[in-house]
C-alpha positions as CSV (number, residue, x, y, z in Angstrom):
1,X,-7.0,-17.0,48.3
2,X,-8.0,-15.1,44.9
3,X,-4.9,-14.5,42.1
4,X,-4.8,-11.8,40.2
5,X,-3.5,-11.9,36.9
6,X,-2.5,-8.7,34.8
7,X,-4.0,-8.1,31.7
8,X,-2.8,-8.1,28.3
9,X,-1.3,-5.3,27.1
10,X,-3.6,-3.0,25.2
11,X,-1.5,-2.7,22.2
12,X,-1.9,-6.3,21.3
13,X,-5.7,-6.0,20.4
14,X,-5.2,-3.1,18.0
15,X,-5.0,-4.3,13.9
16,X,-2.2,-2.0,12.1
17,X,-3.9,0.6,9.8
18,X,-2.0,2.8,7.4
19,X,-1.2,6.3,8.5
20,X,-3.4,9.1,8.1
21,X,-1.1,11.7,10.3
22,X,-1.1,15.4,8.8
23,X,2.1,16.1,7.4
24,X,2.6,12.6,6.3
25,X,2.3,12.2,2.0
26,X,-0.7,9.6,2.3
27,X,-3.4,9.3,0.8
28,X,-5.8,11.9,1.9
29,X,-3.1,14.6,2.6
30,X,-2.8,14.4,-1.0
31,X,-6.1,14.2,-2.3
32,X,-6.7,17.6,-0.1
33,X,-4.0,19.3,-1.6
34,X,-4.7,17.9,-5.3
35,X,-8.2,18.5,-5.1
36,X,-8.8,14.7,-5.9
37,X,-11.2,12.6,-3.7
38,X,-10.5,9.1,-2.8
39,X,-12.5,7.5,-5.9
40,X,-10.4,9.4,-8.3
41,X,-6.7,8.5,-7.2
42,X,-4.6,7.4,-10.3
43,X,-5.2,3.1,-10.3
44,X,-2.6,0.3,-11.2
45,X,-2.1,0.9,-15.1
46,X,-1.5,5.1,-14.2
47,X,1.3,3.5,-11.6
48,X,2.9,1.3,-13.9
49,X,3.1,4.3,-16.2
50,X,4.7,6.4,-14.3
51,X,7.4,3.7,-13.4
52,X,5.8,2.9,-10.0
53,X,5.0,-0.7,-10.5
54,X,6.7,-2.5,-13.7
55,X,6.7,-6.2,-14.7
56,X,9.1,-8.4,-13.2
57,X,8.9,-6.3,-9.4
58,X,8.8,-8.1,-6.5
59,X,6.0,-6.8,-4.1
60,X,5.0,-8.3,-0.7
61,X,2.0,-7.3,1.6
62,X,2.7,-5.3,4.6
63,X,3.4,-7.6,7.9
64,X,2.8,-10.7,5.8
65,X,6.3,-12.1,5.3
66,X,5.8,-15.1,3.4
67,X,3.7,-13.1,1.0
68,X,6.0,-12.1,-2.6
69,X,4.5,-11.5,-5.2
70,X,5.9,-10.4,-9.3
71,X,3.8,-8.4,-11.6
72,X,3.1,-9.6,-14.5
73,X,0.8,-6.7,-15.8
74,X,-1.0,-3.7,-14.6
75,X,-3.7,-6.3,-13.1
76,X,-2.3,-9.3,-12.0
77,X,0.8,-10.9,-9.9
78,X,2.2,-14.0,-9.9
79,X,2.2,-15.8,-6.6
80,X,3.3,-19.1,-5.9
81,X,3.1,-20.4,-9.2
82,X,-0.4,-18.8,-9.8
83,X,-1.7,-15.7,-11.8
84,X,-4.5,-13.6,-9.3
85,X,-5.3,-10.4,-9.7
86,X,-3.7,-7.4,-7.3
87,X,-6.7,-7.7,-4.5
88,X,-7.4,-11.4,-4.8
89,X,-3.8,-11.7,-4.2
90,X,-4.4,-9.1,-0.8
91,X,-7.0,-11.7,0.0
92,X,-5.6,-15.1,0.0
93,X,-2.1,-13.6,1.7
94,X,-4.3,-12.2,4.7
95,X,-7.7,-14.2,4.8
96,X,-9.3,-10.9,4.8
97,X,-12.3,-10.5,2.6
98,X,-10.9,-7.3,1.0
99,X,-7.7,-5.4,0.9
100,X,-6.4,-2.1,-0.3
101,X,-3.9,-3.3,-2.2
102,X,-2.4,0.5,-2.8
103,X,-2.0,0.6,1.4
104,X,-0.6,-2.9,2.1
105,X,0.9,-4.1,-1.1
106,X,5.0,-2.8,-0.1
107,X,8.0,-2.1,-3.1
108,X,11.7,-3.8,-2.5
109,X,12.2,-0.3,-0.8
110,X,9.7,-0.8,1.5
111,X,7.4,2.1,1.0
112,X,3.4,1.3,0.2
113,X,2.0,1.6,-3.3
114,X,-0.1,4.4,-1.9
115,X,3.1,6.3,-0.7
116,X,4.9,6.0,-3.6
117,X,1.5,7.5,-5.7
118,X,1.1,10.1,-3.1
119,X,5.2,11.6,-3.7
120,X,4.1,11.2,-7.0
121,X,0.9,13.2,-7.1
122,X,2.6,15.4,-5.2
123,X,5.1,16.0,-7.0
124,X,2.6,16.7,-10.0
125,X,0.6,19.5,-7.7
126,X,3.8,21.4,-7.0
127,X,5.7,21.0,-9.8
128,X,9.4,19.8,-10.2
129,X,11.9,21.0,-7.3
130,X,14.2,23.7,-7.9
131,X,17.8,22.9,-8.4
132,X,19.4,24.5,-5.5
């Protein structure tokens, strides 16, 4: 007599991705609405100016919980004990042999380094909110 045996759900081959949904302040809903491609999206020293990143905060990489990091500067993080730069810090947490730090890199709040410049660059297209 043959068995059959169910197979694995579908979801557990997919690998997360960040969200690209219209309506949602990522990366490319901004870029369309700033005008700005891809290439040209503010980098880590524009962040830390603008308050996003500073030294001293605490950052971890997205579904890697053992991964905290502090910035030191604009271009590197400490973790465990030794200095790497943003992406080489990406790489040894996931094994991966790149990362975009600004989609997997995640504040104390939570929220991605990419959402955080996309409110941001938003925020610069439209102008301040009106008091209401």
């Amino acid at each position: 007599m043959d068995k059959l045996i169910p197979a694995r759900p579908v979801e557990e081959f997919f690998v997360g991705f960040p969200d690209f949904a219209v309506g949602n302040s990522s990366v490319l809903s901004v870029a369309a609405a700033t005008g700005r491609t891809k290439a040209s999206l503010p980098r880590m020293a524009k962040l830390k100016e603008w308050g996003i990143v500073k030294v001293g905060d605490k950052l971890t990489i997205k579904g890697f919980p053992d991964s905290e990091a502090t910035v030191l500067d604009e271009k590197t993080v400490d973790y465990k004990g030794v200095r790497l730069s943003f992406n080489a810090w990406g790489v040894k947490v996931t094994g991966w042999s790149a990362v975009n730090i600004y989609d997997w890199a995640r504040n104390s709040e939570g929220r991605t380094l990419a959402e955080c410049r996309a409110e941001r660059m938003q925020q610069d297209a439209t102008g301040p909110n009106p008091v209401g």
